[in-house]
C-alpha positions as CSV (number, residue, x, y, z in Angstrom):
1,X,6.2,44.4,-54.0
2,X,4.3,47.2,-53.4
3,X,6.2,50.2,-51.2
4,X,4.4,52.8,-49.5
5,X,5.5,56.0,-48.3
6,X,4.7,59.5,-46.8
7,X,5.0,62.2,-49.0
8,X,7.2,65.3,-47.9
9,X,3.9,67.3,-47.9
10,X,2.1,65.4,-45.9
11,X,2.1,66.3,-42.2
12,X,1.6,63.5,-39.4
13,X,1.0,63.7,-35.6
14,X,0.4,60.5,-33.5
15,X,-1.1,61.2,-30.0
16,X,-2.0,57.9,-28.1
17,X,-3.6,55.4,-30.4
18,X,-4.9,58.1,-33.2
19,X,-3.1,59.3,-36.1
20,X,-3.7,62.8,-37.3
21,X,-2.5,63.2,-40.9
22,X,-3.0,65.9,-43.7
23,X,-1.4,67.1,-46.9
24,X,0.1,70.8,-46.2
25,X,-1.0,73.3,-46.2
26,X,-4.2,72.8,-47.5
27,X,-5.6,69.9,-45.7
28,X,-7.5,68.6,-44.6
29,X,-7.1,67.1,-41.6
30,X,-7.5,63.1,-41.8
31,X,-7.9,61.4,-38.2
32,X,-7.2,57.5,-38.1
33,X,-8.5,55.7,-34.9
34,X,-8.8,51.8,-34.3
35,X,-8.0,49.5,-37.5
36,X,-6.8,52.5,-39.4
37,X,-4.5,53.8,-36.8
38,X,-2.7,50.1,-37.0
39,X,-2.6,50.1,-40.6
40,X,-1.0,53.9,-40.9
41,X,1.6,52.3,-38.2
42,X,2.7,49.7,-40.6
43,X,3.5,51.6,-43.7
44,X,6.6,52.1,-42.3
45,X,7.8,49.2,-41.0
46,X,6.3,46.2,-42.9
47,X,5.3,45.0,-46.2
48,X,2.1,45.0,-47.6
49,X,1.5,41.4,-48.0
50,X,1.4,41.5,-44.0
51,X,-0.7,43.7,-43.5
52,X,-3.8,42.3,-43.4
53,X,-2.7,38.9,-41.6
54,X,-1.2,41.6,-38.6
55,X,-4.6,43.9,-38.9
56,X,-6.2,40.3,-38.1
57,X,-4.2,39.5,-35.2
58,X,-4.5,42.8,-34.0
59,X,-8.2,42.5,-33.6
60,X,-8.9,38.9,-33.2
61,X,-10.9,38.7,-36.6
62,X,-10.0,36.1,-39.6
63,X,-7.7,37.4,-42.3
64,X,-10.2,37.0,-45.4
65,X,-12.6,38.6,-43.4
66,X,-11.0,42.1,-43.9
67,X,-8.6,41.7,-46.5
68,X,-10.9,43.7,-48.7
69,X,-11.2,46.5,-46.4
70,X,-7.7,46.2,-45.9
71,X,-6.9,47.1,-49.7
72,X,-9.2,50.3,-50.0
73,X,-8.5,51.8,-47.0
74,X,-5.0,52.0,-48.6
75,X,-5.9,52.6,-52.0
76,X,-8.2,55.6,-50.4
77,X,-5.1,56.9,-49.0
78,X,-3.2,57.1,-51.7
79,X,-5.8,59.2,-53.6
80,X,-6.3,61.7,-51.0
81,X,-2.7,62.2,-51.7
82,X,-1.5,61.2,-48.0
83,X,0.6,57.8,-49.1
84,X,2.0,57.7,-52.3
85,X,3.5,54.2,-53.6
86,X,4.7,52.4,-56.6
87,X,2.2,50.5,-58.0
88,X,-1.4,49.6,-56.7
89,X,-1.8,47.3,-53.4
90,X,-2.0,43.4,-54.1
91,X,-3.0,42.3,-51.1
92,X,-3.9,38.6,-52.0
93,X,-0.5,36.8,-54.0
94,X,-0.4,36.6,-57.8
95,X,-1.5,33.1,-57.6
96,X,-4.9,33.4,-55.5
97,X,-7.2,33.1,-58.0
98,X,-10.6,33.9,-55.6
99,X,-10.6,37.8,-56.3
């Protein structure tokens, strides 16, 4: 199961529903609002195979219909260097077969 995580040189402030986060010192400075505040709130807290079905409830939209999304947004965290995490997201189950 994939395991994300903050890095020690990453800095994070939350302020109401947006997430300001950036690798220190030399930025720079990400801001995550709506769907990506959510999913920065979850690292934390929850799996990755949840994520999406939670992002869904969240907003009222169907599961498939931003798993996808769901998936780069974290992968495109992880190269900017502001989650690191054991081995690349798998969103979807080893036995779905509709990638």
């Amino acid at each position: 199961m994939t395991q994300y995580v903050v890095p020690k040189a990453v800095a994070v402030v939350v302020h109401d529903d947006t997430v300001f986060a950036a690798r220190v010192p030399s930025g720079p400075i990400m801001v995550l609002e709506g769907s990506a505040a959510v999913l920065w709130s979850l690292v934390a807290n929850t799996t990755v195979h949840d994520f999406p079905r939670i992002v869904a409830e969240h907003f009222g939209v169907a599961e498939s219909a931003i798993i996808d999304d769901v998936e780069a947004f974290l992968v495109s965290l992880v190269s900017r260097g502001l989650l690191t995490t054991d081995s690349q997201p798998f969103l979807r189950g080893e036995d779905d077969t509709s990638a």
